[in-house]
C-alpha positions in Angstrom: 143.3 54.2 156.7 145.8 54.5 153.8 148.3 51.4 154.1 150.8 53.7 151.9 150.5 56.7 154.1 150.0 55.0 157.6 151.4 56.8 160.8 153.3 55.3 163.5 150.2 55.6 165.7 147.9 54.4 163.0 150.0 51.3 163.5 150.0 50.6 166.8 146.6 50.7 167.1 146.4 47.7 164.6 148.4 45.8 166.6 147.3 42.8 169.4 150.6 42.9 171.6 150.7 39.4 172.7 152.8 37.4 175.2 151.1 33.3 174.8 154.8 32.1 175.8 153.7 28.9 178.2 156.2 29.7 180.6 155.2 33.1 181.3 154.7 34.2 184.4 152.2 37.3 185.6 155.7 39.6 186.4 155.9 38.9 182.6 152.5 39.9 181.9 152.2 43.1 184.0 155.4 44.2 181.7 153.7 43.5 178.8 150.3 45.6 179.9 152.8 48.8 180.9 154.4 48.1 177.6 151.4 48.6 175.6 150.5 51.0 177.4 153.4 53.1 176.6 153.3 52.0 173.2 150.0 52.9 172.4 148.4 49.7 170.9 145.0 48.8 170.5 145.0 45.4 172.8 147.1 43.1 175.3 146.6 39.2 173.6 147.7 37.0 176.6 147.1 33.1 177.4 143.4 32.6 179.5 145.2 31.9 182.9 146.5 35.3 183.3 143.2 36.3 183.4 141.5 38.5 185.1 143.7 41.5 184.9 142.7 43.1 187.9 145.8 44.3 189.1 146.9 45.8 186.3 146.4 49.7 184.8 144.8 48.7 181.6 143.2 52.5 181.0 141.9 52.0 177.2 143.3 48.5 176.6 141.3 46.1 175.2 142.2 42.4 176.8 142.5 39.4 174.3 142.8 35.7 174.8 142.9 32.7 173.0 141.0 29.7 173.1 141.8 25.5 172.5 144.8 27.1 171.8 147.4 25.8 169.8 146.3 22.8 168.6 142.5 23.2 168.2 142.0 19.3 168.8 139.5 20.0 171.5 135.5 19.2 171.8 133.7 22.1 170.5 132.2 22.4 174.3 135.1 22.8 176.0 135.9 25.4 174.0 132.5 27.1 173.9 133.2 26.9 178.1 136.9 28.1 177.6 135.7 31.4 175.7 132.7 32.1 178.3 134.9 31.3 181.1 137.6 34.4 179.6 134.8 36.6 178.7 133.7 36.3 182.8 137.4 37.6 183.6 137.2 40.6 181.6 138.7 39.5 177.9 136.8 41.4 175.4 138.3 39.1 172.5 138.9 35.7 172.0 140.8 34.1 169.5 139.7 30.3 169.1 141.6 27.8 167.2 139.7 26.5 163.9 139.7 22.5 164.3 142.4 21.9 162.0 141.3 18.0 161.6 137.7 18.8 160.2 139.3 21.3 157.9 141.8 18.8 156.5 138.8 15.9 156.1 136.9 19.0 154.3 133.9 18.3 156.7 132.6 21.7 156.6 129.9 21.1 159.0 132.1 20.7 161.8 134.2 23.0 161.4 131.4 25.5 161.2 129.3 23.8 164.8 133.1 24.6 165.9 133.0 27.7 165.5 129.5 28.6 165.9 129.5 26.8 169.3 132.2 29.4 170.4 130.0 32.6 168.8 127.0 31.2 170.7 128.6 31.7 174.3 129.3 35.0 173.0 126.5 36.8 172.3 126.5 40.3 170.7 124.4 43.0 172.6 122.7 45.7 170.1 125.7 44.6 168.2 128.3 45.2 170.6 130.1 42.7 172.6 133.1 40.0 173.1 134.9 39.8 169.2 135.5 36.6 168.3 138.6 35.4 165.9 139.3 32.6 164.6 142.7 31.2 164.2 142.6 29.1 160.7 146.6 28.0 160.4 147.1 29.7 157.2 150.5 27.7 156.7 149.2 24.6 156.8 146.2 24.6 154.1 146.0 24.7 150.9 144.2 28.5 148.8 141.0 26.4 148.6 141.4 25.1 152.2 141.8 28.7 153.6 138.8 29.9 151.0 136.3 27.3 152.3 137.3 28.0 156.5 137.1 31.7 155.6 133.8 31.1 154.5 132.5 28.9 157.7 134.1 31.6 159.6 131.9 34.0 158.0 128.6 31.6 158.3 128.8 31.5 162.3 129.4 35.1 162.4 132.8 35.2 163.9 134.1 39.1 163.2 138.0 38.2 162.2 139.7 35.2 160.6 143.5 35.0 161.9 146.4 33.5 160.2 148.2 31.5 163.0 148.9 30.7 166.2 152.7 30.8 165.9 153.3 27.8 167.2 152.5 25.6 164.2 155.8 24.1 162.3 154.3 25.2 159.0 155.1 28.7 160.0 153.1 32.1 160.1 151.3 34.7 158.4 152.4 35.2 154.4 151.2 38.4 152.3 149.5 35.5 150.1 147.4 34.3 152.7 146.4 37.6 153.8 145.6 38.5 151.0 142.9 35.0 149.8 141.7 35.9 153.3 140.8 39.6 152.6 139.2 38.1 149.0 137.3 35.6 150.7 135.9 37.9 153.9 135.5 41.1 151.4 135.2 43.9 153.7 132.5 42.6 156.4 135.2 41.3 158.5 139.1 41.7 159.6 141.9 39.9 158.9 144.5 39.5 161.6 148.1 38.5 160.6 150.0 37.0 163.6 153.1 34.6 163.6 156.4 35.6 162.4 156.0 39.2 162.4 159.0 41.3 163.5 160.3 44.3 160.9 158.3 47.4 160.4 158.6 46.2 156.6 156.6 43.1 156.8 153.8 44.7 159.0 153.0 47.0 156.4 153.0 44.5 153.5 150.7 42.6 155.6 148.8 45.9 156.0 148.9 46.7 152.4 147.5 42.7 152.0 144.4 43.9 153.4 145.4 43.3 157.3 143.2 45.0 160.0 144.9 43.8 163.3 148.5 42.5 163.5 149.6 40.4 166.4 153.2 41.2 167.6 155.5 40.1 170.1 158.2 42.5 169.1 155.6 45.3 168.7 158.5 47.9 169.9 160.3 47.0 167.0 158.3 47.1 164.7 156.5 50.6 166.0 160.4 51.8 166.1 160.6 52.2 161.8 157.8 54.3 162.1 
């Protein structure tokens, strides 16, 4: 795909459409599914205790969730239970939440047993299967901070690093970050930008940055430029 010739239908099917709201209710949820629907994007990114779906006309949808989500201060085994509990209800992604801590301490190790604990409870089969993301915070490290969890990322064999969670005072996704985590991954996995997301504009640049996924909120929006 061409980032400087993309369609409006190449678009939305780069795009997570996410509702991770706390408050939301499953009226909310059902919404968003027909939404995306309508819209014609690639997945439905919604908090783990909407799930399962079953009551809901998903047709080609794919069904994220997220996982020791937003803080990522939780033992590696109760997210490794969190993400096979969500893959049991029909998610077919999972974005997990680096642990933010180890990355700061630089103890590389853990953050990698982190990660790996989560791709372990979801195993590929003849390499299909559950994708697993991994949020890193962009906002809050530093270029060799996001470099070194990139890498990690890559060692346990998650298949995207994501910017953010949205939630995190530090902000969300920047072209800069995008871009040291397309450098970092090369081509072997995708970058998702999420957090912060909401003109047609700045989901191309992040596009053009080397994005492969996009998670919206305002997807309608930003489809609507296009």
């Amino acid at each position: 795909m061409n980032p400087n010739t993309i369609s409006r239908n190449d678009l939305a099917r780069l795009i997570d459409h996410t509702l991770l709201k706390p408050e939301a209710t499953r009226d909310d949820v059902a919404k968003l599914v027909a939404e995306a629907r309508e819209l014609g994007v690639y997945a439905v990114c919604i908090s783990p205790n909407m799930l399962p779906l079953v009551d809901m006309e998903l047709d080609e949808l794919r069904v994220a969730t997220v996982c020791g989500f937003p803080s990522g201060a939780h033992q590696k085994e109760v997210k490794a239970l969190e993400a096979a509990r969500a893959i049991e209800l029909g998610a077919h992604e999972v974005d997990m939440v680096v642990n933010l801590s180890a990355v700061k301490d630089g103890n590389w190790d853990a953050v990698y047993a982190d990660i790996a604990a989560v791709r372990e409870v979801m195993p590929r089969v003849d390499g299909d299967g559950a994708l697993l993301k991994v949020i890193i915070e962009s906002a809050a490290l530093t270029d060799s901070e996001i470099v070194a969890v990139c890498q990690a990322a890559r060692d346990a064999e998650a298949d995207f690093v994501k910017t953010s969670t949205g939630f995190h005072p530090t902000g969300g996704a920047s072209i800069a970050a995008v871009q040291l985590m397309r450098e970092t991954v090369a081509p072997d996995m995708g970058v998702k930008a999420s957090g912060g997301i909401r003109t047609t504009d700045a989901a191309l640049a992040m596009v053009r940055a080397g994005a492969s996924r996009l998670g919206l909120s305002g997807s309608a929006q930003v489809l609507s430029g296009l």
